[in-house]
C-alpha positions as CSV (number, residue, x, y, z in Angstrom):
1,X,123.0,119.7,106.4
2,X,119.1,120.1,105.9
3,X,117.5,120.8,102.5
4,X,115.0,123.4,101.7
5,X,113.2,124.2,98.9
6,X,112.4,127.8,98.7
7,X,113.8,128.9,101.8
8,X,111.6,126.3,103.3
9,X,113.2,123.3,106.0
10,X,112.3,119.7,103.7
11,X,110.8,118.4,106.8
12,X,108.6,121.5,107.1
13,X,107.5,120.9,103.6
14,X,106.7,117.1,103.8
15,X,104.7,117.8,106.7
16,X,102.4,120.4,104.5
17,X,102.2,117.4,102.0
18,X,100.0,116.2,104.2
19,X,97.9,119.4,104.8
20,X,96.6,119.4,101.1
21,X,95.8,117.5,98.4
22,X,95.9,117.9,94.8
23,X,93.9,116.9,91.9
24,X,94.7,116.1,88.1
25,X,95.5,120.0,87.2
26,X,97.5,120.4,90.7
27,X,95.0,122.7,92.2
28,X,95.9,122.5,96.3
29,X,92.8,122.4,98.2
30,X,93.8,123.0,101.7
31,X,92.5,120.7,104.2
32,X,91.6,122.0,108.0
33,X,92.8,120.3,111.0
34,X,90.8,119.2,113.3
35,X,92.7,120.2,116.5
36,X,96.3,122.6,115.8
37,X,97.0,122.0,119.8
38,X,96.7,118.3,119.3
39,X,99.0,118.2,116.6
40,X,101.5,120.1,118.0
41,X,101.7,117.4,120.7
42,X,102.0,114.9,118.2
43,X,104.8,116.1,116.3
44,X,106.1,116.4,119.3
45,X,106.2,112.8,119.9
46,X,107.2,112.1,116.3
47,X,110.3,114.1,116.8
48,X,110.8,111.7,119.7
49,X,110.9,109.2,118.4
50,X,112.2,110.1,115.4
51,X,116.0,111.7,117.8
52,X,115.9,107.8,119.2
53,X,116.0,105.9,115.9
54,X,118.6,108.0,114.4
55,X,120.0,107.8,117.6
56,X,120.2,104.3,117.6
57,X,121.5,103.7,113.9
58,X,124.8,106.0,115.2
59,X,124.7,103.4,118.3
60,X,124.6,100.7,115.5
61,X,127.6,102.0,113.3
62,X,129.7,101.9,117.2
63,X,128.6,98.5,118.0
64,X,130.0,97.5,114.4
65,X,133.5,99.0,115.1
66,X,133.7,97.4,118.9
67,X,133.1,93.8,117.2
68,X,135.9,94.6,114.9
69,X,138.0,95.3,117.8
70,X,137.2,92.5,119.5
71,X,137.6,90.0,116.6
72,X,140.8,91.0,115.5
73,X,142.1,90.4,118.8
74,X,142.8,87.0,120.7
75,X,140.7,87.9,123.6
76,X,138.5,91.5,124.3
77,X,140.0,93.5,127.1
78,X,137.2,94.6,129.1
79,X,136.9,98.0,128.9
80,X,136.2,97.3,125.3
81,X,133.3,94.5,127.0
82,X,132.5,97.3,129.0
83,X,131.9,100.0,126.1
84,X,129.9,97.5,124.1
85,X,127.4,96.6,126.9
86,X,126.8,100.2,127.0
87,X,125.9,101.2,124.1
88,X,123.9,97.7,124.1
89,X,122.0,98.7,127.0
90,X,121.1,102.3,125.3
91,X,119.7,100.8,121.9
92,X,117.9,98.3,124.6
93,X,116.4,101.4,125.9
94,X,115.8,104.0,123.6
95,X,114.6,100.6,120.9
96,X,112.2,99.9,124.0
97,X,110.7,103.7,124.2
98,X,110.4,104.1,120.2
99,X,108.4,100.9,120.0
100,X,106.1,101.7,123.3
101,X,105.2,104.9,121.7
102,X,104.6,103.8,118.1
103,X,102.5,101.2,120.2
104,X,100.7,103.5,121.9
105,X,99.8,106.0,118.6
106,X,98.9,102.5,116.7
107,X,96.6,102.1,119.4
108,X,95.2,105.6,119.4
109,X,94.5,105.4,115.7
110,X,93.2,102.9,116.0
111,X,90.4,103.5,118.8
112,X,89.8,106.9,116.9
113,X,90.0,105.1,113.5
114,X,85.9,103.8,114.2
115,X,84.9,107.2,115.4
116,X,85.6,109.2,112.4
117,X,88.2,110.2,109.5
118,X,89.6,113.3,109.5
119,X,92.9,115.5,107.6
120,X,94.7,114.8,111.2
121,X,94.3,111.8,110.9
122,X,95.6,111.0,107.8
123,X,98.3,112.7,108.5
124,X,99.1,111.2,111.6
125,X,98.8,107.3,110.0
126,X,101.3,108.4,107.8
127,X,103.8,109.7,109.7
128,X,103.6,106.5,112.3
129,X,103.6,104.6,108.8
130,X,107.1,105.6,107.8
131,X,108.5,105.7,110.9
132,X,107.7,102.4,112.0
133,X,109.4,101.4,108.4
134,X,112.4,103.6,109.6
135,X,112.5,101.8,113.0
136,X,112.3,98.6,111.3
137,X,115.0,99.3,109.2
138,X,117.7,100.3,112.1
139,X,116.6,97.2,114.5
140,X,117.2,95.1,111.3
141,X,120.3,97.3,110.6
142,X,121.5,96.1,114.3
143,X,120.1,92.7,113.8
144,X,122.6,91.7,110.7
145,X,125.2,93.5,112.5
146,X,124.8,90.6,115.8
147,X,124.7,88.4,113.3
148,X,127.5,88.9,111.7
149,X,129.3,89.0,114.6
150,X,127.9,85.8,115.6
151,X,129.4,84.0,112.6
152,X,132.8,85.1,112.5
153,X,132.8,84.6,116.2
154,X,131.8,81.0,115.7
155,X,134.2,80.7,113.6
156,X,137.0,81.4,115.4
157,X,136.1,79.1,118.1
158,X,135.8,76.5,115.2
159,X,139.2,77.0,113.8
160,X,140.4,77.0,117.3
161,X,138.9,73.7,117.9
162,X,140.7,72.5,114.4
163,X,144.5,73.5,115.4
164,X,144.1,70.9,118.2
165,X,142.3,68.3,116.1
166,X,138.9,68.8,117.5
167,X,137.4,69.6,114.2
168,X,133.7,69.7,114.4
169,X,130.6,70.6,111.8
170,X,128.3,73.6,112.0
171,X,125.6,71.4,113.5
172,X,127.9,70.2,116.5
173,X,129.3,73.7,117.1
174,X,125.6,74.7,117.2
175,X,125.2,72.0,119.8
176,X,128.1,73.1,121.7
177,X,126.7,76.6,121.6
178,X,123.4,75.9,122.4
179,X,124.7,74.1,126.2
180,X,126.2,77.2,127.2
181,X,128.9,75.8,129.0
182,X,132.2,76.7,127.8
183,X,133.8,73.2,129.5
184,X,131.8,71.6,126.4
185,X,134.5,73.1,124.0
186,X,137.8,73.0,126.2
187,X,137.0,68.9,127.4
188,X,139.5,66.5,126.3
189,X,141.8,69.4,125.3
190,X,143.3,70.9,128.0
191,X,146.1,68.2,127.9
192,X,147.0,68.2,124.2
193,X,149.1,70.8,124.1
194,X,147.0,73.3,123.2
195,X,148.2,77.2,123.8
196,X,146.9,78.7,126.8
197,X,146.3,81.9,124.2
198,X,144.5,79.7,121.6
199,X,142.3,78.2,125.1
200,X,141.6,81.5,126.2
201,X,140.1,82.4,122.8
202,X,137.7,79.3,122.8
203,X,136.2,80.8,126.0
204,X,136.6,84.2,125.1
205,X,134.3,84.1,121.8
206,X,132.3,81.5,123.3
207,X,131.8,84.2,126.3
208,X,130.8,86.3,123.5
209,X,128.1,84.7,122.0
210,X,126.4,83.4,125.2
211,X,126.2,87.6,125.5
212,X,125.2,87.8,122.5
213,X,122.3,85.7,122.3
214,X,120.7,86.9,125.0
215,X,120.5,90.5,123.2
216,X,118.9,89.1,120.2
217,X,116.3,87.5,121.6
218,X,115.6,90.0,123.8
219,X,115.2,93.0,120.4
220,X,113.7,90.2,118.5
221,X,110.8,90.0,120.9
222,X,110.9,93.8,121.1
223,X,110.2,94.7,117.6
224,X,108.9,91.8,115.8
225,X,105.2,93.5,116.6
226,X,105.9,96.7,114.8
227,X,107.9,94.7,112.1
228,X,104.5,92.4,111.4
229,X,102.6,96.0,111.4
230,X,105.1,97.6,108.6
231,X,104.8,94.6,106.4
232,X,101.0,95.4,106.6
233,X,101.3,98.8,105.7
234,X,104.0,97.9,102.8
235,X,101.8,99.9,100.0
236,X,100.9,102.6,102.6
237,X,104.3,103.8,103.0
238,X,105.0,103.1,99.2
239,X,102.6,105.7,98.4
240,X,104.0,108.1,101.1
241,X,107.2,107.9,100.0
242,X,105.7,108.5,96.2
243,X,103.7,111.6,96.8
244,X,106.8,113.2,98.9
245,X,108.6,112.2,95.9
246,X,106.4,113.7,93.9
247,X,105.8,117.2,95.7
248,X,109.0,117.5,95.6
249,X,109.7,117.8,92.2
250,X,106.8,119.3,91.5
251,X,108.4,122.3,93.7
252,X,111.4,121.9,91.9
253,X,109.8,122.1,89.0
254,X,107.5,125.4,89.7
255,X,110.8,126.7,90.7
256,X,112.0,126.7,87.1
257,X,109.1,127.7,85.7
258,X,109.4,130.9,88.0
259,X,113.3,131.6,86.8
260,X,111.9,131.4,82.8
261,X,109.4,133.9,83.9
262,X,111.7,136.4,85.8
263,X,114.3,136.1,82.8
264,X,111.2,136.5,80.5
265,X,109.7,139.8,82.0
266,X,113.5,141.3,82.3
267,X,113.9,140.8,78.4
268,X,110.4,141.8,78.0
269,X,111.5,145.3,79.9
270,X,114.9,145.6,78.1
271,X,112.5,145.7,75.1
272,X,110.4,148.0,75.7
């Protein structure tokens, strides 16, 4: 459901934050933009990228359910293999576009940044400001989410590994991870008895992970850029957040004020 705040979209009023500015007494002085055409583009490509984050943190809360349906079974059937590398391979992509186009209007600011300040631009390094923060927060979102998955996976495998007397520490399961070969796990094993179900899951969640790391290194290198960039801007994107914050209830606030005067001049008529 979008808010509004006097018949107005919140998102349409955020936006006009950004148009003004207001001294002590909270007298707007409206600010001209430089180029409307220009703009519109831009907001354009905001809203892009903008559809692909939230996009991706739905993507994020699917991916979480598929690695609870693959841990609480022995071994993943592969539709549910196939399901996850999809969605995968979507965040992979739309995570790719979002960052090349916050790239690319860091870049642009940053050219136009030595030529001269204007209201557009302001309001441009603002909204690139918070939604690099917002992309940020998803890809770390997904991040925890892999690790996670990564954990419980590894320890599976390591209580696996104890049931046949194999028990091993973190640091040698990290070792046994790190080779990549499944055969690393299963030697010396395959003739103790072991279940072929509690074998299959060795090499099921080791199958796993091997998957899995290749993701994470793969959006680690994709975002760490604009992550180092939103760190910079921490107090930029503080104050944003404030002044929104602040319009806000200032409307809010007006809004009241308007209610006592409409009650007010209705007495006042009543009166007279």
């Amino acid at each position: 459901m979008k808010r509004h705040f006097w018949g107005i979209p919140l998102e349409k009023h955020v936006e006009a934050c950004f148009l003004k500015t207001c001294d002590q007494d909270d007298d707007e002085v409206e600010i001209a933009v430089d180029n409307a055409a220009f703009m519109d583009e831009f907001f354009s490509q905001i809203e892009d990228i903008r559809n692909s984050i939230d996009k991706i943190d739905e993507n994020v809360a699917e991916v979480k359910k598929l690695y609870s349906v693959i841990l609480s079974a022995p071994t993943s059937d592969q539709k549910t293999q196939d399901d996850l590398e999809a969605i995968t391979n979507d965040i992979k992509k739309m995570a790719n576009n979002a960052r090349n186009k916050l790239k690319t209007i860091e870049r642009n600011l940053e050219s136009e940044e030595q030529e001269r300040v204007s209201a557009d631009m302001r309001i441009r390094k603002s909204q690139h400001a918070v939604l690099s923060r917002k992309f940020v927060e998803v890809m770390t979102k997904y991040n925890e989410a892999q690790v996670d998955f990564r954990e419980r996976s590894k320890g599976r495998i390591q209580r696996q590994l104890e049931i046949t007397g194999k028990a091993t520490t973190d640091e040698e399961l990290e070792e046994m991870l790190e080779s990549g070969n499944a055969a690393v796990f299963t030697a010396g094993i395959v003739d103790s008895g072991i279940s072929k179900q509690a074998l299959s899951e060795i090499e099921s969640r080791h199958k796993d992970i091997v998957r899995l790391e290749s993701s994470i290194k793969e959006l680690h290198d994709m975002f760490v850029d604009i992550a180092m960039l939103v760190e910079s801007q921490g107090d930029i994107v503080d104050n944003i957040e404030q002044n929104v914050s602040n319009s806000v209830d200032h409307i809010v606030e007006a809004k009241e004020q308007t209610k006592k005067a409409v009650r007010y001049q209705t007495k006042a008529r009543k009166v007279m």
